[in-house]
N, C-alpha and C positions, 0 to 999 in steps of 0.2 A: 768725263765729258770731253768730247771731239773737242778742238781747237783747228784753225785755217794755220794752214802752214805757208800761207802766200800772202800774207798783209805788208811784209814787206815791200809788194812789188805793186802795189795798188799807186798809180799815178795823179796827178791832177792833168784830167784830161777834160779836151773841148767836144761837146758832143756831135756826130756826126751828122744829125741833123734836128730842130727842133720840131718839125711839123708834123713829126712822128715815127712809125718803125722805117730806116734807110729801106730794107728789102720788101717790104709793104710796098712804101709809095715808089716805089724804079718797075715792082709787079703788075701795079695796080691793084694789090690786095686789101685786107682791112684786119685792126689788130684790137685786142681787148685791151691790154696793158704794156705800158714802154720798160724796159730794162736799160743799162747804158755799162756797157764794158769800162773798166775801169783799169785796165791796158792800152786802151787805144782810144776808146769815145764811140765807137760805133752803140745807134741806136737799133736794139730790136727789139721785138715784139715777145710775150711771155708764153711760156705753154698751154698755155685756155686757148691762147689765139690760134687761127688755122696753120699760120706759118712756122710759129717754134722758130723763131728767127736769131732768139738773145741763145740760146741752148744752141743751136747748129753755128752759130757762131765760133760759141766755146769747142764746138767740138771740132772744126777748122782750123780753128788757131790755136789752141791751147790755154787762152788766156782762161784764167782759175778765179776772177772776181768779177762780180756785176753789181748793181744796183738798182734800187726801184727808180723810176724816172718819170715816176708819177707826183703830183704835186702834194707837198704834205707827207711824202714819205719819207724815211729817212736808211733803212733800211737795207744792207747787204747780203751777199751769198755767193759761196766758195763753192763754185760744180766740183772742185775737184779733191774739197777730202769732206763736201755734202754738209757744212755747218751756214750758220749765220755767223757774220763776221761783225 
């Protein structure tokens, strides 16, 4: 079984914004579900959504952990070795 080889580097971060995906509402777009980097706080939006904003993220910046940023979830994931963490 995979294991994340990046939990070490998961921060306590303030989210980048609460009213939903940061690159959404700056677009004027609209998002199915929030994710929240867990490097920096940026909020974005899940891959169902039009913008794929929590993934283009990761793929910008490198950062390897996110989380659901939905309410009642508790739930993470490692884009970069593809596990749940």
């Amino acid at each position: 079984m995979a294991e994340c080889t990046h939990v070490a580097g998961i921060r306590d971060v303030t989210p980048s914004s609460t009213e939903g995906c940061s690159d959404c509402l700056a677009a004027g777009g609209r998002w199915v579900h929030l994710r929240e980097c867990l490097s920096c706080g940026h909020v974005g939006c899940c891959d169902s959504s039009p913008g794929k904003h929590a993934t283009a993220h990761h793929r910008e910046t490198g950062h390897p952990v996110m989380r659901s940023f939905e309410p009642g979830e508790d739930w993470r994931w490692c884009f970069v070795d593809e596990v749940a963490v």
